[in-house]
N, C-alpha and C positions, 0 to 999 in steps of 0.2 A: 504494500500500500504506500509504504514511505518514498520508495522509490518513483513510482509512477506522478508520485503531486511534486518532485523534483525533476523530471523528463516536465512536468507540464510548465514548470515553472521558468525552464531554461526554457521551453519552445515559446512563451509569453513575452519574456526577455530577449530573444533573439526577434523577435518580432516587431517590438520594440525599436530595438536597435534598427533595424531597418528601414524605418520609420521617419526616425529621427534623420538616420543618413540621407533617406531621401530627401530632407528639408534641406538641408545644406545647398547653399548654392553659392558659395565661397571655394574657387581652388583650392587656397591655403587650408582651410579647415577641410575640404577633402581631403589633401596631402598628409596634414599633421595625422587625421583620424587614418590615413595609410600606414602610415609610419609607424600610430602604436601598435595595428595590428601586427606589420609586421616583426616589432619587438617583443609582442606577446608569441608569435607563432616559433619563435627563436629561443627562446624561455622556456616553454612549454618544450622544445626538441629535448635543448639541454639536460630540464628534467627528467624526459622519456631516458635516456644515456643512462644515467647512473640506476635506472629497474630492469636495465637490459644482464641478461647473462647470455654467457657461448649456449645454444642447443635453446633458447625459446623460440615459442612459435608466436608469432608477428602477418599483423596486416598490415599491409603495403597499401597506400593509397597513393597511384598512378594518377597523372592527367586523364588517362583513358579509359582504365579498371581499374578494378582494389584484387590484388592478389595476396595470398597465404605463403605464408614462409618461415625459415627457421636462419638464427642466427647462427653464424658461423665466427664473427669476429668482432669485436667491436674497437675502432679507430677514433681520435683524435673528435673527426666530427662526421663523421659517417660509422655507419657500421655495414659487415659483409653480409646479405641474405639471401639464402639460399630457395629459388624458387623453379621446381620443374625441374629439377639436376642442373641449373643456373646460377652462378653466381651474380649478383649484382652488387653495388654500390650507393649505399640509399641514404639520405638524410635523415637523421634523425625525428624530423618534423614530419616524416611523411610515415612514422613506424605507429605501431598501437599493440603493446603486447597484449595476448592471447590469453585467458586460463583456459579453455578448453576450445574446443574447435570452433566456438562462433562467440565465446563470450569474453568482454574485452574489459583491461583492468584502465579503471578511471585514475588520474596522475595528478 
């Protein structure tokens, strides 16, 4: 129960937020509200890094799919993930570790 009035409460929130963005009719205050998102999405990577271990399993959100994967390494500011007998090289920002095959731990 506690969960679902907190999913309702971020989708309220992000709605919100949209909202408001849409009123903006300032570059600058577009830019700046660019900017923190950007240093929040970069924050929030760094964070994802230090819950990483070798052998978790991780979703991958691609521009084009979200793929399933297992760590292999983890670098400086990437880490190695292993999808489909592939190795890739993925940002931190773009990882969401797994506890089971679809449920995903919140950071």
């Amino acid at each position: 129960m506690e969960i679902n009035k907190e999913k309702t409460m971020r989708k309220d929130t992000r709605s919100d937020l949209l909202v408001l963005i849409n009123t903006l009719d300032n570059l600058d205050d577009l830019r700046e509200v660019r900017s923190m998102i950007k240093d929040k999405i970069e924050s929030l990577g760094r964070m994802t890094k230090y819950n990483l271990v070798k052998g978790d399993k991780v979703r991958v959100s691609g521009t084009n799919k979200i793929e399933k994967g297992k760590i292999v390494k983890i670098n400086r500011t990437r880490a190695v993930v292993e999808i489909d007998d592939k190795q890739w090289n993925v940002p931190f920002s773009m990882i969401v570790k797994l506890v089971n095959q679809d449920e995903e731990i919140s950071i």
